[in-house]
C-alpha positions as CSV (number, residue, x, y, z in Angstrom):
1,X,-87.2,-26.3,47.4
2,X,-85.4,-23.6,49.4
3,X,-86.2,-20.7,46.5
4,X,-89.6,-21.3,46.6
5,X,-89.6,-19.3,50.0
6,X,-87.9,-16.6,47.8
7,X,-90.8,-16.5,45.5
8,X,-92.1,-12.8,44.3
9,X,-95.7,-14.0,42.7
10,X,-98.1,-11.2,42.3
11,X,-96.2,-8.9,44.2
12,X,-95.1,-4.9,42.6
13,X,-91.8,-3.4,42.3
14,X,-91.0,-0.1,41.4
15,X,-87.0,0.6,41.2
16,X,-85.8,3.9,40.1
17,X,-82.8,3.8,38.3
18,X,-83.8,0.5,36.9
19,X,-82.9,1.2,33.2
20,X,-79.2,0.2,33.2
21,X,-76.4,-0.7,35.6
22,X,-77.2,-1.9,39.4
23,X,-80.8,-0.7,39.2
24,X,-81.3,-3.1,35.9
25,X,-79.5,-6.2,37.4
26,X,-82.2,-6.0,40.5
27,X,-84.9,-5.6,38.4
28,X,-84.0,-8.4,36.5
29,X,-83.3,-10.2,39.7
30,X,-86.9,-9.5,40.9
31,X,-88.5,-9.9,37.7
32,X,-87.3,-13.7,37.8
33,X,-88.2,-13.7,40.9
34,X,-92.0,-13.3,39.5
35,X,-92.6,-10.0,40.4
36,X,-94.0,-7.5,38.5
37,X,-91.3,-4.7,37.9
38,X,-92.0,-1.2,36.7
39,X,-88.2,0.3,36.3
40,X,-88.0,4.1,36.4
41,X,-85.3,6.6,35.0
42,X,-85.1,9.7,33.2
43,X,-85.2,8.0,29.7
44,X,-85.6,4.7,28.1
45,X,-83.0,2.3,27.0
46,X,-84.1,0.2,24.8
47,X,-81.5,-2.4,25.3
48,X,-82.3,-2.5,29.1
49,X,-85.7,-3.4,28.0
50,X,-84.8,-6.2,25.7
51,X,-82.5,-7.8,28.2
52,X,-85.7,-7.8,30.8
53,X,-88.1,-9.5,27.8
54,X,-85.5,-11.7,26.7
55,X,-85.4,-12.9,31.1
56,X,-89.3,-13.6,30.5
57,X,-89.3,-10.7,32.9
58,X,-93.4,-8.4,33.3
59,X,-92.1,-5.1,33.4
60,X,-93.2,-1.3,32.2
61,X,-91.0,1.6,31.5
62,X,-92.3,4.9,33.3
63,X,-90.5,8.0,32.5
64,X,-89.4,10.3,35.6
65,X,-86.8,12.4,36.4
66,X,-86.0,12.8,40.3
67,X,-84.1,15.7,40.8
68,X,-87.7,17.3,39.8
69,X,-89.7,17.9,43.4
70,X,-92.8,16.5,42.2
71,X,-91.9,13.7,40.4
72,X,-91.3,10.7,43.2
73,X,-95.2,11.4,43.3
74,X,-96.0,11.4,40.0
75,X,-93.7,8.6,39.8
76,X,-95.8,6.7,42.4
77,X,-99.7,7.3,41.2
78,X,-98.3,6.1,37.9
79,X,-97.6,2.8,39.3
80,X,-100.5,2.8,41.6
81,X,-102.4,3.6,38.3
82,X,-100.7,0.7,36.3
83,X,-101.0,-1.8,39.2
84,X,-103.1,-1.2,42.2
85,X,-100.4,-1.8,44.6
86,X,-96.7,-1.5,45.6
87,X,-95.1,-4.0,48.0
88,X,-91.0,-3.5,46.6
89,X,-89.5,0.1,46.1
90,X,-86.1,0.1,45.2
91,X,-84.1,3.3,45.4
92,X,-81.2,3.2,43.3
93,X,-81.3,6.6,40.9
94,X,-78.6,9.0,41.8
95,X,-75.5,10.7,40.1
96,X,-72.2,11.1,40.9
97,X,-70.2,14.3,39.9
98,X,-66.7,13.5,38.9
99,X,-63.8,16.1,39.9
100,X,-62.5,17.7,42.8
101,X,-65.1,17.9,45.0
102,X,-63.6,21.1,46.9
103,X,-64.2,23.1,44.2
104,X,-67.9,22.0,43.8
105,X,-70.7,25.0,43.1
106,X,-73.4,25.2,45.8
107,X,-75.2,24.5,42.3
108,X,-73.5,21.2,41.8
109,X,-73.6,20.7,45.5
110,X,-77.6,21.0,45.6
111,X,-77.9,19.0,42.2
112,X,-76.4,16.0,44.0
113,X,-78.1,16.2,47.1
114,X,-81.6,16.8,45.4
115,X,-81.1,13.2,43.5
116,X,-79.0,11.5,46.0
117,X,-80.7,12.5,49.4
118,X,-83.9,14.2,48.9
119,X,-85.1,12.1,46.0
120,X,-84.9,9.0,47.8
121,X,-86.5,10.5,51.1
122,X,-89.5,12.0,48.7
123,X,-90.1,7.9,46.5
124,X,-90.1,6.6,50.3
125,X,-92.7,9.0,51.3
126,X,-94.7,8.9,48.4
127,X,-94.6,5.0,49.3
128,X,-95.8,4.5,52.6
129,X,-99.6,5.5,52.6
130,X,-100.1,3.1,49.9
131,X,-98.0,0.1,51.6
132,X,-99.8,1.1,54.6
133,X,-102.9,0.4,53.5
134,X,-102.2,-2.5,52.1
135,X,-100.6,-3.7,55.2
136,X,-97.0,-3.5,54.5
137,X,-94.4,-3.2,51.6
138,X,-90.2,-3.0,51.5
139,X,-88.1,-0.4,51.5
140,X,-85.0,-0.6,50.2
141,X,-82.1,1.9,49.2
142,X,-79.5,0.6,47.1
143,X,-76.7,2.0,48.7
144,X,-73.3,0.6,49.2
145,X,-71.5,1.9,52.3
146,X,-67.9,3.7,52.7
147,X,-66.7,3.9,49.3
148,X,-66.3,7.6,49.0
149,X,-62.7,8.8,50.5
150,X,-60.6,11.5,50.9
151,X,-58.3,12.9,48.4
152,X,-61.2,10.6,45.5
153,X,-62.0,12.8,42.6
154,X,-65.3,12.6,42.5
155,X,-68.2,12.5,45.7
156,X,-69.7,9.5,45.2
157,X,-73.2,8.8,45.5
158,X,-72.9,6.2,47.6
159,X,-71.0,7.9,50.4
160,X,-73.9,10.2,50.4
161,X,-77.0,7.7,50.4
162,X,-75.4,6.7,54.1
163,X,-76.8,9.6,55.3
164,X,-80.2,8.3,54.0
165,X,-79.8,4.5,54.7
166,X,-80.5,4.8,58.8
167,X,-82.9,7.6,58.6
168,X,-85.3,6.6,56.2
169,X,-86.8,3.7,57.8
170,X,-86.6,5.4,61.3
171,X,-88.4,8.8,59.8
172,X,-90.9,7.1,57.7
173,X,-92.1,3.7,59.5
């Protein structure tokens, strides 16, 4: 059968953002795939976590807030710790700030970037020496191209990972 090739047995995922929305629909997906799944975010939701064990999806909650500079790492030996390996991280934690973007703080600004940029550049890092050694691993960023505009209320996320999405595996592999 075709999804046999497709198969994710005794391979580790890590996605960040993985407690509700996009980030829990991959997980899931992966999970059912047969992977292992840790999903990450800055607190637990209990119904996320009910709709994974109800998918007879092998998951693990870890706790971690990105916009900290030290947690991607922390994030990461917590995994290692729990697992012994990563082969799938899934970048998909970030915020979006909703009003008029021209009026934005430098605060609000940096806020943004530190979750939407420099958060995923730091869970990529942290990733590679131990996907390295284990001979390789995927990197993915859950990003979905062109949807912020001019004249939109808010500065989406999105519009900002595409900075991240060609440099990351160009910078880190």
């Amino acid at each position: 059968m075709i999804f046999d090739r497709f198969r994710l047995n005794g391979q580790v995922a890590l996605v960040t953002g993985g407690t509700r929305g996009i980030g829990l629909a991959i997980a899931e997906a992966l999970g059912e795939a047969g992977a292992k799944v840790f999903i990450a975010g800055r607190t637990r939701n209990e119904a996320a976590e009910e709709r994974l064990s109800r998918a007879g999806v092998d998951f693990e909650f870890i706790a971690a807030d990105l916009a900290k500079e030290r947690a991607a790492d922390a994030l990461m030996t917590e995994t290692l710790s729990r697992s012994g390996r990563l082969d799938i991280l899934v970048n998909n934690a970030g915020i979006a700030i909703h009003g008029n973007s021209g009026e934005f703080s430098d605060a609000i600004w940096r806020e943004i970037m530190t979750v939407n940029v420099d958060a995923v550049f730091r869970a990529c890092r942290a990733a590679l020496a131990p996907m390295r050694r284990q001979g390789g691993g995927v990197l993915y960023d859950a990003v979905k191209l062109g949807e912020g505009r001019a004249g939109s209320r808010r500065l989406s996320r999105f519009s900002l990972r595409s900075e991240v999405h060609g440099f990351v595996p160009q910078a880190l592999w």
